[in-house]
C-alpha positions as CSV (number, residue, x, y, z in Angstrom):
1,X,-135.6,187.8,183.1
2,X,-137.5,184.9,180.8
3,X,-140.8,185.2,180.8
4,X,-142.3,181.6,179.7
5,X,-145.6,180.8,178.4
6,X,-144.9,177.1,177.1
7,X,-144.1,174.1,179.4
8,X,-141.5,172.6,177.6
9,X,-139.5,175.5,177.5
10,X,-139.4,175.5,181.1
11,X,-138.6,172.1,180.8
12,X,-135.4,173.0,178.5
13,X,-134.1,175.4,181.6
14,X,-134.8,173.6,184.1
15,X,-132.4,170.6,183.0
16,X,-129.9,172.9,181.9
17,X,-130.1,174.3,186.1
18,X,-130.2,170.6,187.1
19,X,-127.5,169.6,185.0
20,X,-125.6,172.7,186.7
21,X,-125.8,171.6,189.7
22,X,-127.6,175.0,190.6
23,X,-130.5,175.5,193.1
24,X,-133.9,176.1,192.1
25,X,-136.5,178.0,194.2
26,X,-140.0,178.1,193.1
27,X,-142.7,180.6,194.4
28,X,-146.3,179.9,193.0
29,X,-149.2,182.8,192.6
30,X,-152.0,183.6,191.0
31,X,-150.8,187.1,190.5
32,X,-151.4,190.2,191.3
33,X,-148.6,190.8,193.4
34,X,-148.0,192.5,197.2
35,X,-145.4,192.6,199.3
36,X,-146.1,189.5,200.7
37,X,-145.6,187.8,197.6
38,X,-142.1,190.0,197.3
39,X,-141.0,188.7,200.6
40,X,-141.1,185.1,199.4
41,X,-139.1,185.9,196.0
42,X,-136.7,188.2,197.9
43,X,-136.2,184.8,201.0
44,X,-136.0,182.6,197.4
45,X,-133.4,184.9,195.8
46,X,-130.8,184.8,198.9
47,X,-131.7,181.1,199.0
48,X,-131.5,179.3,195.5
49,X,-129.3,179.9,192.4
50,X,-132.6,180.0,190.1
51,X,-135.6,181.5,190.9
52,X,-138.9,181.0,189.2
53,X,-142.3,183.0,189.8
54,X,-145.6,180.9,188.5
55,X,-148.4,183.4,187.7
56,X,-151.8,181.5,187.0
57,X,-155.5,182.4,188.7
58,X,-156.0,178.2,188.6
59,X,-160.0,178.2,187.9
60,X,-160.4,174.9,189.6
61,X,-159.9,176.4,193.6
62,X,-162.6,178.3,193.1
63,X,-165.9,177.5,194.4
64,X,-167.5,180.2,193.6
65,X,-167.4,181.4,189.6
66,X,-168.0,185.2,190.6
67,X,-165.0,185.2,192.8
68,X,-163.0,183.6,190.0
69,X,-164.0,186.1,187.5
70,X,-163.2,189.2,190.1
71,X,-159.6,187.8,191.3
72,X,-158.0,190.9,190.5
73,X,-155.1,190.5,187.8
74,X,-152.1,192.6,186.1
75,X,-149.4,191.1,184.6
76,X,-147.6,193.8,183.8
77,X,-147.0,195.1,187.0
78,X,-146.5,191.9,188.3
79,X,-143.6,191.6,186.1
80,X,-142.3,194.9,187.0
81,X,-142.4,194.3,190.9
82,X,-140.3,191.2,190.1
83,X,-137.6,193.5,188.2
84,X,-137.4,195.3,191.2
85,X,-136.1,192.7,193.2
86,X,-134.0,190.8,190.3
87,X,-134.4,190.6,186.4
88,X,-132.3,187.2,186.9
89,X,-136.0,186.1,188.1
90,X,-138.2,183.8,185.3
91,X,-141.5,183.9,185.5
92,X,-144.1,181.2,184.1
93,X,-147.4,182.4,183.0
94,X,-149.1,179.4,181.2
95,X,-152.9,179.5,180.4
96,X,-155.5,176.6,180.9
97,X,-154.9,174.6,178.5
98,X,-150.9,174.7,178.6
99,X,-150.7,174.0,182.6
100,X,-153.9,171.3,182.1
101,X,-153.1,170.0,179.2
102,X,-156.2,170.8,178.0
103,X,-159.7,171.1,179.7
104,X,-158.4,171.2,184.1
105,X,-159.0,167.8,186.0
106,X,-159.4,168.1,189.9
107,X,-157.7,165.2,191.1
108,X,-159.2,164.6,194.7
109,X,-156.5,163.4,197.4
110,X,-156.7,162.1,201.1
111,X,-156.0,164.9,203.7
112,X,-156.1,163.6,207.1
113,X,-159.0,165.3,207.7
114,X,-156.3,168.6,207.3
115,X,-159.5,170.0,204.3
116,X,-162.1,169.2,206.5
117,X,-162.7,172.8,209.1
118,X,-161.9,176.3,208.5
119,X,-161.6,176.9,204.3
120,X,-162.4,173.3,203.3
121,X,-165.7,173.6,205.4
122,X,-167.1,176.7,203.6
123,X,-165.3,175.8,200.6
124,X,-165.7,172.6,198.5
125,X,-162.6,171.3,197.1
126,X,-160.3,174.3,197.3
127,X,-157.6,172.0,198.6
128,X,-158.0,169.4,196.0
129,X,-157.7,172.5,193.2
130,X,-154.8,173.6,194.9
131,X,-153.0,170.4,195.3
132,X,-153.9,169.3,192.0
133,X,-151.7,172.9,190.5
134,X,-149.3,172.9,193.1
135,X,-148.5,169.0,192.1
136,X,-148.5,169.9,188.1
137,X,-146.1,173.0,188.9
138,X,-143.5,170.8,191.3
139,X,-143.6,168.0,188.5
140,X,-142.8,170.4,185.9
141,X,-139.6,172.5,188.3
142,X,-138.5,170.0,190.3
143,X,-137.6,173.1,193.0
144,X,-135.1,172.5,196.3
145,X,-137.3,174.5,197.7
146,X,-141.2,176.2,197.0
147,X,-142.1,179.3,198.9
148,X,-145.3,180.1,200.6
149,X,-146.8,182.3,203.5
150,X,-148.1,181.8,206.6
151,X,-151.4,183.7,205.8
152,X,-152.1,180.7,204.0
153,X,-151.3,178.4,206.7
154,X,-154.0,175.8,206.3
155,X,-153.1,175.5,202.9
156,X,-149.3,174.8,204.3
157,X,-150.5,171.9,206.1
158,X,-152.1,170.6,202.9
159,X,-149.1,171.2,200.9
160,X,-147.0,169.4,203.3
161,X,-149.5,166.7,203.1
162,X,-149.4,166.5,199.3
163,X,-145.8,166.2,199.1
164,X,-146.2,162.8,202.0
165,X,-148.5,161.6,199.5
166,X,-146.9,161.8,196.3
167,X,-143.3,161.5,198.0
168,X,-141.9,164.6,196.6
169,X,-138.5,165.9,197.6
170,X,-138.6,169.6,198.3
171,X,-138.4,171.6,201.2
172,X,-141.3,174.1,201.8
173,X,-140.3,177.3,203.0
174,X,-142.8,179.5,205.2
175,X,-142.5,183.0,205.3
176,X,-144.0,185.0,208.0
177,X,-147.4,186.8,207.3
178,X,-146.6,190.6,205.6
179,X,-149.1,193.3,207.5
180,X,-150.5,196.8,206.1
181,X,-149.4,199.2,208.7
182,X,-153.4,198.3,210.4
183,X,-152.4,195.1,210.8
184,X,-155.0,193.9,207.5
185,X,-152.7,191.3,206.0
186,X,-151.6,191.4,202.6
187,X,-153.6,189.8,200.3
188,X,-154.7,190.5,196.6
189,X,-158.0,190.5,197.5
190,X,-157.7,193.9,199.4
191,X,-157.3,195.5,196.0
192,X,-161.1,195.0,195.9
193,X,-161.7,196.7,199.2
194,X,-162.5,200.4,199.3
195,X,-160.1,202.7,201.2
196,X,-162.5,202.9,204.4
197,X,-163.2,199.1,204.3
198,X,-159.2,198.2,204.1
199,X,-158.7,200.9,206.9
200,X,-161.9,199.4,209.2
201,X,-160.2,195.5,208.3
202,X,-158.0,196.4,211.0
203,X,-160.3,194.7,213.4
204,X,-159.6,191.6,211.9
205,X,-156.0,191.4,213.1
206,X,-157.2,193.2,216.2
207,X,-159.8,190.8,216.9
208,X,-156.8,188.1,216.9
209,X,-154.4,189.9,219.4
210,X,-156.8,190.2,222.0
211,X,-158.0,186.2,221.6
212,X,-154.5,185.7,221.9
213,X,-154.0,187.8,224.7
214,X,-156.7,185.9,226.8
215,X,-155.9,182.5,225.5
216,X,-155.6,181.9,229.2
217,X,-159.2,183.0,230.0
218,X,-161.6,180.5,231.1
219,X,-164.5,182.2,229.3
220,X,-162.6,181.6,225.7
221,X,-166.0,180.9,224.1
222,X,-167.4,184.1,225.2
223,X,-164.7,186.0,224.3
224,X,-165.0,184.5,221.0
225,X,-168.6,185.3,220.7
226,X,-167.5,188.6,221.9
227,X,-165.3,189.4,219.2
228,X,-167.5,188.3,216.4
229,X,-170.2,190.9,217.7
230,X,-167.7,193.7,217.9
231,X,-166.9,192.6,214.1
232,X,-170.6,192.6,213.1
233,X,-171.3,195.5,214.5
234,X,-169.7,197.1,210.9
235,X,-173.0,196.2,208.9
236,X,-170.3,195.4,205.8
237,X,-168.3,192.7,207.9
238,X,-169.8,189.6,208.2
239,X,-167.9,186.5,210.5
240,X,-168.0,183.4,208.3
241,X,-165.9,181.5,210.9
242,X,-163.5,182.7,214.1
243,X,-162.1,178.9,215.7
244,X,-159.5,177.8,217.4
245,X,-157.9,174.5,216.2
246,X,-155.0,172.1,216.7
247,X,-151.8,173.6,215.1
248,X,-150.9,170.4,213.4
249,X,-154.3,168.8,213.0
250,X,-156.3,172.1,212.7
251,X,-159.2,169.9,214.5
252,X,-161.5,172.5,216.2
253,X,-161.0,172.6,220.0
254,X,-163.8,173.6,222.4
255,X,-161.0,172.5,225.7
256,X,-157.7,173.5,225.7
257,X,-154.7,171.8,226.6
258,X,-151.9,174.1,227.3
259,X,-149.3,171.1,226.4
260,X,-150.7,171.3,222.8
261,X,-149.9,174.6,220.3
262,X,-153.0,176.2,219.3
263,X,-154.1,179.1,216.3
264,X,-156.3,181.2,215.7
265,X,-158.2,181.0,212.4
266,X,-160.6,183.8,211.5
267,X,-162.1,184.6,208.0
268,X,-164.4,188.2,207.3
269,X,-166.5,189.0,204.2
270,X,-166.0,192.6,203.9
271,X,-168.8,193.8,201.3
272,X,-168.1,189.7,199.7
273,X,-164.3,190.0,199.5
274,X,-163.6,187.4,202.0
275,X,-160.7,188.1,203.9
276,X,-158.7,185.5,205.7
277,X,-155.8,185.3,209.0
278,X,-154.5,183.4,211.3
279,X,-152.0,183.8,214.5
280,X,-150.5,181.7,216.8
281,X,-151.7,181.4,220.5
282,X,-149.3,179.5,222.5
């Protein structure tokens, strides 16, 4: 295992895997590793002949400074988990300046209206600080193929976008959602829950069966009124958005049109650790 701090160092190895003719899978984080992160470097591991894990909380996604400062870090363990699957892995951990090349720029791109709903509504150029990194990191790896899970599934769309935009060749890889045994999925943010607030999250997933149970139903909008009282009712749970939207466009729909594929996007702030999900209707 490398662990690499400079970019023209990855540079170096990454020529030397080109000029090999070898594979190179790339799976970006901000740290802080899960099981769902492990699932997408195990997937890259039987996949590519190189594997490289990025490890950077990239200030510029965040809209909200106090939520940047609490993203929960460890590097060591990170690094360790990694191990565990392979110490053929390398891992990049740049800082600010190395990645930015100085003080971070948010370059702002044209989405299709794919920022617009869900987390682009509630928060402000996320997508433009993500596809601003995610550009910089396939630039510098030049990766077959770049890992990420459906959890994040907006943030798919926008990657997929991205890549239309600045005509990249690489094929994205989406790796299906990784559950507690509740049904809370993974994310690094459920570090900062409490052990009764990651076991009472279960009615997030919960919430999403049974819309997708009676997707059919006629009273859709009740039901989703519905759930987002049973949610409340948990005075540390607040609802900052439960829609439905197009599974390509993610434009919110108030009719449906069974001929269309449809998911479910729902998004919690338990105690002001916002938790996020999504699952497929149709």
């Amino acid at each position: 295992m490398l662990i690499v701090h400079r970019k023209k160092n990855v540079t170096k190895l990454i020529d030397q895997s080109i000029l090999s003719g070898k594979s190179i899978g790339l799976v970006p984080t901000m740290g802080s590793l899960h099981k769902g992160h492990l699932t997408l470097i195990k997937q890259a591991k039987d996949k590519n002949d190189v594997v490289w894990v990025s490890i950077f909380i990239n200030p510029i996604q965040f809209n909200n400074i106090n939520d940047f400062k609490k993203y929960p870090k460890n590097l060591k363990k990170d690094v360790n988990l990694i191990k565990s699957i392979s110490k053929k892995i390398n891992v990049f951990v740049p800082n600010e300046k190395e990645i930015y090349d100085g003080t971070p720029k948010l370059k702002i791109y044209d989405f299709k209206n794919l920022d617009i709903e869900l987390e682009g509504k509630y928060r402000e150029n996320h997508f433009n600080g993500v596809a601003t990194i995610v550009s910089k990191l396939l630039s510098l790896f030049k990766p077959n193929d770049i890992y990420f899970g459906e959890k994040d599934y907006q943030q798919v769309l926008i990657i997929k976008q991205l890549i239309k935009i600045e005509k990249i060749t690489v094929n994205i890889i989406i790796c299906s959602t990784v559950r507690e045994k509740n049904g809370l999925a993974l994310s690094s943010r459920n570090n900062l829950l409490s052990i009764s607030e990651r076991n009472e999250s279960s009615i997030i997933f919960e919430s999403l069966s049974f819309l997708k149970k009676n997707f059919n139903s006629l009273k859709l909008e009740s039901i989703k009124k519905s759930i987002i009282q049973s949610i409340e009712k948990n005075k540390k749970f607040k609802v900052e958005y439960l829609e439905i939207a197009d599974s390509k466009t993610l434009q919110i729909q108030q009719e449906i049109n069974l001929k269309k594929s449809y998911r479910a996007f729902i998004c919690v702030n338990v105690n002001e650790v916002r938790l996020i999900d999504n699952i497929l209707l149709n």
